[in-house]
Biopython code that builds the backbone (N, CA, C, O; Angstrom):
import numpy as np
from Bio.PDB.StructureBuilder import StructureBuilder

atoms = [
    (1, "UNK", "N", (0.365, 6.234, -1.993)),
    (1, "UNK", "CA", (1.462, 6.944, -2.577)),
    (1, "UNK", "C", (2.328, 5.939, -3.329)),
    (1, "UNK", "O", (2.622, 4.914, -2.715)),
    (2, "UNK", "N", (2.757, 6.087, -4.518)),
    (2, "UNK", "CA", (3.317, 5.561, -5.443)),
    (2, "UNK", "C", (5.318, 5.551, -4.633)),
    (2, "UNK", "O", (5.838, 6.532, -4.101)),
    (3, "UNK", "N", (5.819, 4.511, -4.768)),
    (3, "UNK", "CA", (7.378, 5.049, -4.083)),
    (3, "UNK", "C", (8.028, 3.381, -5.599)),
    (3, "UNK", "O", (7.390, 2.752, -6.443)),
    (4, "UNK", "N", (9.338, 3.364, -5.215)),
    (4, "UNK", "CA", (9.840, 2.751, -5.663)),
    (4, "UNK", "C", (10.990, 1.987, -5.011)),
    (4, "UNK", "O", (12.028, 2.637, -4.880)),
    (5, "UNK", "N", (10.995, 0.573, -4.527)),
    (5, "UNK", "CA", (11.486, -0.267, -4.077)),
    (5, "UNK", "C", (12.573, -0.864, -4.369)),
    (5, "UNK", "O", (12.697, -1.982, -4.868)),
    (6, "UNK", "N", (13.826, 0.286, -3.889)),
    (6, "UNK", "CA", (15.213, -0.558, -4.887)),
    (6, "UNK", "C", (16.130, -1.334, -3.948)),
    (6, "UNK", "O", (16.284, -0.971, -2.781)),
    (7, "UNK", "N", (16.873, -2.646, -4.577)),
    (7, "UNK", "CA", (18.288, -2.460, -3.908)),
    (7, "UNK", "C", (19.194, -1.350, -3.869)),
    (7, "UNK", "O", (19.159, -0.338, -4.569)),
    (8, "UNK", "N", (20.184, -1.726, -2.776)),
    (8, "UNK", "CA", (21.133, -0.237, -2.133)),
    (8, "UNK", "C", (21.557, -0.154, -3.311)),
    (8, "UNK", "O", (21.109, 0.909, -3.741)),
    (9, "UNK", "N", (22.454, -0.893, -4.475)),
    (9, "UNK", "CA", (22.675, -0.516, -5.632)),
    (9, "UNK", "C", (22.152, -0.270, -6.632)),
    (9, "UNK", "O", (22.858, 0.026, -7.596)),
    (10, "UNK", "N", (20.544, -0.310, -6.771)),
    (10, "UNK", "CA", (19.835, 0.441, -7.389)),
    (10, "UNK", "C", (19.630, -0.903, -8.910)),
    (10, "UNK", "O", (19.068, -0.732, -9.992)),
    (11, "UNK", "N", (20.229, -1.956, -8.452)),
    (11, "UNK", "CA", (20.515, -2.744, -9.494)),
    (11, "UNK", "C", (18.926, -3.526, -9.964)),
    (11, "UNK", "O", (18.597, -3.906, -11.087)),
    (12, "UNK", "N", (18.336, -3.576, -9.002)),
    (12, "UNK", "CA", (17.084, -4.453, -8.609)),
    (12, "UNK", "C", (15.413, -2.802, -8.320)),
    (12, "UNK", "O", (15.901, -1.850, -7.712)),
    (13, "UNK", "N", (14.388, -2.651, -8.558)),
    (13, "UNK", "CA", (13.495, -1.632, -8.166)),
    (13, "UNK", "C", (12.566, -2.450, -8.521)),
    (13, "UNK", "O", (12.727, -3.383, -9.308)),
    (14, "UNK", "N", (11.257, -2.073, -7.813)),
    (14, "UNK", "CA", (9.851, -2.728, -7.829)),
    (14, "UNK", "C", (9.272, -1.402, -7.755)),
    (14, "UNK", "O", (9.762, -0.470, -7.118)),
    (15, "UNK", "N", (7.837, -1.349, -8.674)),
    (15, "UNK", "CA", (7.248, -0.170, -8.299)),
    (15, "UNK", "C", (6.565, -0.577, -7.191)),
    (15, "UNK", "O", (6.281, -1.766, -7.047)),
    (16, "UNK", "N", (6.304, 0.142, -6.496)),
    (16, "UNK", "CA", (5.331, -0.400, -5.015)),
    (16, "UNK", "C", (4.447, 0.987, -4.435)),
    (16, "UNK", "O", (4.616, 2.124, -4.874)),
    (17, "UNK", "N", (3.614, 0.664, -3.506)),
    (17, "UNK", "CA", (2.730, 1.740, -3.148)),
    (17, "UNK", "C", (2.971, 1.519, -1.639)),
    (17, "UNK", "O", (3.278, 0.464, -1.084)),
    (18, "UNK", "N", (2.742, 2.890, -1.023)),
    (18, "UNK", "CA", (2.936, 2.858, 0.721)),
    (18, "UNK", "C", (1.511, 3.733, 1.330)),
    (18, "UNK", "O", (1.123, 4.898, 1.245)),
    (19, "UNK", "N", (0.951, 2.365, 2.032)),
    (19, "UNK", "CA", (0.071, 3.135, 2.691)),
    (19, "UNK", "C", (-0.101, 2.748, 4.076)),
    (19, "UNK", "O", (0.589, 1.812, 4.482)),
    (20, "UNK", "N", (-1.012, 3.389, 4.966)),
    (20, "UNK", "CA", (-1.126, 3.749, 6.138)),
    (20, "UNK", "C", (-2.114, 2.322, 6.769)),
    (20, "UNK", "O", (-3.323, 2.534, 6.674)),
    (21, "UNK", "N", (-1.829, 1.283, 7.230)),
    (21, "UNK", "CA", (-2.450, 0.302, 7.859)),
    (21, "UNK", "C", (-2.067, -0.513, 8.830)),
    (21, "UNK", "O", (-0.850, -0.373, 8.954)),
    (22, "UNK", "N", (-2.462, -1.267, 9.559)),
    (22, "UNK", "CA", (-1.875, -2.195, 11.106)),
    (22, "UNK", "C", (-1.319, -2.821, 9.965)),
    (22, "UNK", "O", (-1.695, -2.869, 8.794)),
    (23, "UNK", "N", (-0.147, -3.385, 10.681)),
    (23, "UNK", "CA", (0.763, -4.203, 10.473)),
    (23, "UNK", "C", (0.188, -5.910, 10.465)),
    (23, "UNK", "O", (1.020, -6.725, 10.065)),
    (24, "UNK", "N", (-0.577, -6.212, 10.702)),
    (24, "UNK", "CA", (-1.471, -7.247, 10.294)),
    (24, "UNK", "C", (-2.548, -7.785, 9.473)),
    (24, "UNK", "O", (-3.075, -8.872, 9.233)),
    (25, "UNK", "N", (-2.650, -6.544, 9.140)),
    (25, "UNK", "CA", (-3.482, -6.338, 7.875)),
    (25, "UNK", "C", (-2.839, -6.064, 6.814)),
    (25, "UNK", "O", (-3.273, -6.379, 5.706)),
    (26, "UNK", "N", (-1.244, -5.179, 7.066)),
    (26, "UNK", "CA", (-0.642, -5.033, 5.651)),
    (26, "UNK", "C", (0.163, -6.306, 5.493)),
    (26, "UNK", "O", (0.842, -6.230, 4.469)),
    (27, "UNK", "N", (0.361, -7.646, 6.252)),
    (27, "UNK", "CA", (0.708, -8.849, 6.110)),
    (27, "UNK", "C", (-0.637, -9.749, 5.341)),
    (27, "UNK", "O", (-0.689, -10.433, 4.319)),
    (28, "UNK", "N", (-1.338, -9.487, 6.060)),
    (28, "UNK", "CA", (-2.555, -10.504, 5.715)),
    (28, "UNK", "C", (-2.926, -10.111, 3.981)),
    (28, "UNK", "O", (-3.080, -11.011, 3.156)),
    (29, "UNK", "N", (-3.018, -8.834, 3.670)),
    (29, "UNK", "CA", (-2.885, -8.179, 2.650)),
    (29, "UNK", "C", (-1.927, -8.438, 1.364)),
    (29, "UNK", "O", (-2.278, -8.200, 0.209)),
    (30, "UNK", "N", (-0.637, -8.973, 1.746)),
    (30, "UNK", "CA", (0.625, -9.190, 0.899)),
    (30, "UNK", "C", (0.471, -10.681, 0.686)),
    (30, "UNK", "O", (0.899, -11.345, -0.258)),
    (31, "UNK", "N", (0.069, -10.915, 1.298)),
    (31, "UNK", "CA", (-0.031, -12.651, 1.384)),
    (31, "UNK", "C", (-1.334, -13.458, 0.133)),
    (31, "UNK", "O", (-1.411, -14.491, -0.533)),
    (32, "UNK", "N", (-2.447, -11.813, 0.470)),
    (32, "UNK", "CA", (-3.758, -12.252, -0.517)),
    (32, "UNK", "C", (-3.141, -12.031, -2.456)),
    (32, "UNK", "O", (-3.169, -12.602, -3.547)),
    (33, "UNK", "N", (-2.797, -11.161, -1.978)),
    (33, "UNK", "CA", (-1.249, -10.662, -3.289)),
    (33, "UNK", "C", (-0.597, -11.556, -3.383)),
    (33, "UNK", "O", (-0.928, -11.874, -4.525)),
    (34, "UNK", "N", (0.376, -12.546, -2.994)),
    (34, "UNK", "CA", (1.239, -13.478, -3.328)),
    (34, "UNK", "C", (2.529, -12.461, -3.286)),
    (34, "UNK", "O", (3.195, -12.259, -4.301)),
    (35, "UNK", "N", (2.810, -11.872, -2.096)),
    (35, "UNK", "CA", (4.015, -11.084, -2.168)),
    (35, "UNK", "C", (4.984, -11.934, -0.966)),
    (35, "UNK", "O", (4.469, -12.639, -0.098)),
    (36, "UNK", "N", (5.928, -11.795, -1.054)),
    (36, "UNK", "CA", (7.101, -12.807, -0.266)),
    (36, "UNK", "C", (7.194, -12.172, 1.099)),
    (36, "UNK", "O", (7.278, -12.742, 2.187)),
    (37, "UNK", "N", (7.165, -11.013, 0.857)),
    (37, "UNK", "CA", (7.869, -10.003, 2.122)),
    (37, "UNK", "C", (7.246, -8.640, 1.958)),
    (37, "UNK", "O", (6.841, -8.433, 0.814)),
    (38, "UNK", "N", (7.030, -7.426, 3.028)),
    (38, "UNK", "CA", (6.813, -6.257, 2.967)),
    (38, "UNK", "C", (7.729, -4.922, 3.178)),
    (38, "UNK", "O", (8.544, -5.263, 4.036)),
    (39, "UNK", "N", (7.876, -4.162, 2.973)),
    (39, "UNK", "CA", (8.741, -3.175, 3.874)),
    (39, "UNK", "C", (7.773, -2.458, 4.713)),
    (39, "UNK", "O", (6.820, -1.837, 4.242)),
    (40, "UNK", "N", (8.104, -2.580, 6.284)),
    (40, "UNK", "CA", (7.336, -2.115, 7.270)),
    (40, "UNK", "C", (8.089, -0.840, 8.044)),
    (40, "UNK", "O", (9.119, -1.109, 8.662)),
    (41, "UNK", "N", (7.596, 0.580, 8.030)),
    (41, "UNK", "CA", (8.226, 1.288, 9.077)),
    (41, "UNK", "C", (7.187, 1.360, 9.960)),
    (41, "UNK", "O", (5.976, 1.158, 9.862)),
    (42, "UNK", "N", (8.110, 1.776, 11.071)),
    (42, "UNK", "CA", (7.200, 1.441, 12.610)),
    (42, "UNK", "C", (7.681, 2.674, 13.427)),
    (42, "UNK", "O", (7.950, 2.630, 14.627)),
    (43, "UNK", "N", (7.785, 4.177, 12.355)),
    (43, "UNK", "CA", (8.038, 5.219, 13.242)),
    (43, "UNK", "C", (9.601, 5.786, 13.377)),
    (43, "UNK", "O", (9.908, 6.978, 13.387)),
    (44, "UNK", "N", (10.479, 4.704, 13.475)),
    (44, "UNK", "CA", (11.746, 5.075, 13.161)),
    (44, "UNK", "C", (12.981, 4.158, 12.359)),
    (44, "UNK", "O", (14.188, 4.326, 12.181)),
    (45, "UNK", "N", (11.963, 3.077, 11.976)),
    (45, "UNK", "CA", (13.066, 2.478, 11.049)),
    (45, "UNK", "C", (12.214, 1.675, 10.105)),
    (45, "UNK", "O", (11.068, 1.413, 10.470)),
    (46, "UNK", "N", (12.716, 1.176, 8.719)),
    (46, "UNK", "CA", (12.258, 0.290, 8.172)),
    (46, "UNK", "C", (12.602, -0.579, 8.512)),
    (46, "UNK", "O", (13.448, -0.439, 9.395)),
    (47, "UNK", "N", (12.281, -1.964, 8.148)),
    (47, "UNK", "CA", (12.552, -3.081, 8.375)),
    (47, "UNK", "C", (11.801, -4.114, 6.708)),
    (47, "UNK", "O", (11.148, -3.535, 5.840)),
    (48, "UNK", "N", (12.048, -5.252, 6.675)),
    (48, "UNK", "CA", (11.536, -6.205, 5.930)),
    (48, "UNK", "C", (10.962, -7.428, 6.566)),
    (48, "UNK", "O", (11.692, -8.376, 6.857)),
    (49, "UNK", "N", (9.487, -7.437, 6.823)),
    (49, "UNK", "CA", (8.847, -8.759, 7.104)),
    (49, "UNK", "C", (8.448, -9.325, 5.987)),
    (49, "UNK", "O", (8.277, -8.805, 4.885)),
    (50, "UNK", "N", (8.225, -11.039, 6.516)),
    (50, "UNK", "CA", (8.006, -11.790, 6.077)),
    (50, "UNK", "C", (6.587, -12.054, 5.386)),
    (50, "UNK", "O", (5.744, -11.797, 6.246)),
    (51, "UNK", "N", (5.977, -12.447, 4.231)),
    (51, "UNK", "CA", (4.519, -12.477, 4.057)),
    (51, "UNK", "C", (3.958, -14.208, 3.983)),
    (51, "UNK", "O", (3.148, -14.739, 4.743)),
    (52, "UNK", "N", (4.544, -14.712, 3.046)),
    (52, "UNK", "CA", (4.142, -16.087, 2.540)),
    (52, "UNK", "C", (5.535, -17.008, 2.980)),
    (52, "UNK", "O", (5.362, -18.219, 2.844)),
    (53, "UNK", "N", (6.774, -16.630, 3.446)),
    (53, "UNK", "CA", (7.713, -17.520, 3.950)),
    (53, "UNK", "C", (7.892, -17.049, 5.400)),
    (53, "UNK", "O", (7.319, -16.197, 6.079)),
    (54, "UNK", "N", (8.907, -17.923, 5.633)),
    (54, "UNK", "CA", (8.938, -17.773, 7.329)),
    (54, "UNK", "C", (10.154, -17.377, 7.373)),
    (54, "UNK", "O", (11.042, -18.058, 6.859)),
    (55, "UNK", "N", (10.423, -16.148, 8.025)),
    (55, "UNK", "CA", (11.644, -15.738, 7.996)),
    (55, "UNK", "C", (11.996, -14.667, 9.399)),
    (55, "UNK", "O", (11.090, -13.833, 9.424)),
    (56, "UNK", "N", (12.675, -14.495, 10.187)),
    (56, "UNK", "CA", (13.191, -13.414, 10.870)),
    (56, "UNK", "C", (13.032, -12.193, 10.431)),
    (56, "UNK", "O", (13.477, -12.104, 9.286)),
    (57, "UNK", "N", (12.507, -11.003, 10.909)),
    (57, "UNK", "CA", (12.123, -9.343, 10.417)),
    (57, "UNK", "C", (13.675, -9.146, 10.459)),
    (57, "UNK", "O", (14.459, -9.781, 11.165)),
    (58, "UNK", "N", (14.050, -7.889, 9.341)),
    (58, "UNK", "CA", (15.146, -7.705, 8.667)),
    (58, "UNK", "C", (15.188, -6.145, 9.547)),
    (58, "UNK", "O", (14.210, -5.409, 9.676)),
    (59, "UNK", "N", (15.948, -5.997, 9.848)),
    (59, "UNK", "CA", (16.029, -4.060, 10.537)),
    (59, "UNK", "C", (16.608, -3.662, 9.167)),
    (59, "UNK", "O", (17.457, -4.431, 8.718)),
    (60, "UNK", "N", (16.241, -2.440, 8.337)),
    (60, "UNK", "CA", (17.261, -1.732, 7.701)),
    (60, "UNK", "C", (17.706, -0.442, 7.716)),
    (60, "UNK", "O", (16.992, 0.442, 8.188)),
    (61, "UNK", "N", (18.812, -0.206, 7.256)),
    (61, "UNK", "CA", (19.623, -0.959, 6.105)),
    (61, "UNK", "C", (20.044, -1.761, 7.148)),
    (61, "UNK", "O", (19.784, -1.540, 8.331)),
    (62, "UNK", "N", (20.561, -2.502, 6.810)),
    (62, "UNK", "CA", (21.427, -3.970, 6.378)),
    (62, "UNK", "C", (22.804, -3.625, 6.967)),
    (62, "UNK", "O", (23.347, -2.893, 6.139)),
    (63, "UNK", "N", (23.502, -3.792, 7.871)),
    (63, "UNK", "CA", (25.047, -4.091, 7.976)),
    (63, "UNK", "C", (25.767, -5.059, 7.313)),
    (63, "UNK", "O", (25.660, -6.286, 7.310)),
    (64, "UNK", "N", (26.787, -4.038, 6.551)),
    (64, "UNK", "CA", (27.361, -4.839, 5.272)),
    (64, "UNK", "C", (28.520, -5.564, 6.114)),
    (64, "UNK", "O", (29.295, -6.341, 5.556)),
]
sb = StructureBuilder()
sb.init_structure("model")
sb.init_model(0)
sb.init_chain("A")
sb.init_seg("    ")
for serial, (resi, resn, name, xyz) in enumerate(atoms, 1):
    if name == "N":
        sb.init_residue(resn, " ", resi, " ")
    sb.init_atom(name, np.array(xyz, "f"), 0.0, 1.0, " ", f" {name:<3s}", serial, name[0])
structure = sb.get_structure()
């Protein structure tokens, strides 16, 4: 499915696609891509992991 990947202000969008796979495979996957990070939901929230840097998983949204 085709979706579109914006900042909260809409200032920033990526076209992006969402599909249905383990969470280790849609890493291992982003990484063969050269993508930085993924957006992962896990049922009741999104979040932002890490692909090619090392970083802490992001819960979102974001507390401003």
């Amino acid at each position: 499915m085709k979706v579109d990947a914006c900042s909260p202000d809409r200032s920033h969008c990526e076209c992006s696609v969402a599909v249905v796979m383990e969470q280790k495979k849609a890493i291992d996957l982003a990484r063969e891509l050269e993508q930085v990070a993924i957006f992962w939901f896990d049922g009741k929230r999104f979040w932002i992991l890490a692909a090619i840097v090392e970083a802490d998983p992001v819960m979102l949204p974001r507390n401003s």
